[in-house]
Residue, then its C-alpha position, 0 to 999 in steps of 0.5 A: x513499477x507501473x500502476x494497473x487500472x481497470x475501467x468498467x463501462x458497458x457503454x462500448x464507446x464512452x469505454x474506448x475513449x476513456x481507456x485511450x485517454x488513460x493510456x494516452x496520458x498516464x504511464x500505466x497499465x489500463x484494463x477494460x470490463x464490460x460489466x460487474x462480472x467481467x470486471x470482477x474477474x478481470x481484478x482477480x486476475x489482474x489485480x489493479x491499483x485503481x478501479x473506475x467503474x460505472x454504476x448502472x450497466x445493462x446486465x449489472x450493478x456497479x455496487x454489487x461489483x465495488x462491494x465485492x472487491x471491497x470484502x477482498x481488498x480495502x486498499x485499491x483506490x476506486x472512482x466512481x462515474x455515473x449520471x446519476x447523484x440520488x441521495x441514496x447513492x451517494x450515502x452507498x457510496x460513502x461506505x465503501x471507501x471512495x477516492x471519488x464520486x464523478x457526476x457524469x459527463x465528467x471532462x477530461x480535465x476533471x478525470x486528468x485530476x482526479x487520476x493524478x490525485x490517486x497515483x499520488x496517493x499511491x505513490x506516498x503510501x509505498x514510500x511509506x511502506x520501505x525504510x531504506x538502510x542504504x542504496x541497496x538494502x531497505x525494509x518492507x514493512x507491509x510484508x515484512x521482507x528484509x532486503x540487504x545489498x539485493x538480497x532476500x535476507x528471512x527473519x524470525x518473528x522476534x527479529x521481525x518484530x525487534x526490527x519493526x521496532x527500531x525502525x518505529x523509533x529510529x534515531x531514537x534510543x532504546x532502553x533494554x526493558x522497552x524492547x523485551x516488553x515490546x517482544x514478549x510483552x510481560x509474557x516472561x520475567x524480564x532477562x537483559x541477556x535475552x534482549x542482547x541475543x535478539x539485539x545480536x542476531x538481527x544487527x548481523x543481518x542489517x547493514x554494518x552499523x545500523x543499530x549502536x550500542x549506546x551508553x548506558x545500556x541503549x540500542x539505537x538504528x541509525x537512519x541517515x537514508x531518505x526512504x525511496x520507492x524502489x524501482 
């Protein structure tokens, strides 16, 4: 998987350069904005990991333009490079969840840094996100989707939950009141047999072996995978 990065700057030269430079030295895909309004509709239809953006351009603001994707997407990394460091800017630019506030002119060095930085910080957070099982089958617990030896496996909310559970507190064991208080959330009156059922179902659709029964009543999920980011 390539990360996609757009850069806005209305300076047509300053943009060729940094752009050349980005796909010159990093394996990613880059797009390139001339201003707030093209940028804006260049995130939207490209949806970028990073976004490194002027502030003051001649027919709009860097801000406005940050601001708006903000109220859409808290996750896409944004840099900011501008000649200017008023105060007043600065305290802007805190709220809005910044990798990186560069002062211009900012050395190829820097930026070079600063890009390795973000990738890495987008790299941890997708393995954060899967929790492998084995070589082919892993969960993903941003979007809730269960992959068993390459194939799309649907689950119901109570099996999402349960699942999210054990993987939560892998390796440890987990008592049968636990997980229905986890489930129903004292919304009924505790039944063992309802924990069995769910514990019964969502084992048939992992690995074999992935969840054991444990002496005493307890369920645990094995993991003995490291968690990979997939290809």
């Amino acid at each position: 998987m390539k990360y996609k990065v757009l850069y806005v700057e209305d300076e047509t030269e300053t943009r060729k350069n940094i752009c050349m430079f980005l796909k010159n030295n990093f394996d990613m895909i880059v797009f390139e904005a001339s201003d707030g309004k093209e940028g804006f509709e260049s995130y939207l239809e490209n949806k970028p990991d990073i976004l490194i953006t002027d502030l003051n351009m001649e027919d709009s603001c860097g801000f406005d333009l940050i601001e708006d994707i903000r109220q859409i997407d808290t996750e896409i990394k944004i840099i900011i490079l501008s000649a200017y460091s008023e105060q007043e800017k600065l305290l802007r630019a805190i709220r809005l969840n910044l990798v990186e506030y560069l002062i211009k002119p900012v050395s190829r060095k820097q930026l070079k840094e600063i890009i390795n930085k973000t990738l890495s910080e987008l790299i941890d957070h997708e393995h954060n996100d899967y929790f492998y099982f084995n070589e082919t089958s892993y969960y993903n617990k941003t979007s809730t989707s269960l992959i068993v030896n390459n194939k799309n496996i649907k689950l119901t909310t109570s099996e999402i939950k349960i699942l999210a559970f054990f993987i939560r507190y892998s390796n440890q064991i987990l008592d049968s009141v636990d997980i229905f208080n986890h489930i129903w959330d004292f919304e009924k009156d505790y039944k063992v047999e309802s924990v069995r059922t769910l514990v019964k179902k969502i084992r048939k659709k992992l690995p074999n072996n992935t969840i054991i029964n444990v002496y005493g009543g307890g369920y645990k999920l094995v993991a003995i995978y490291p968690s990979t980011k997939p290809d």
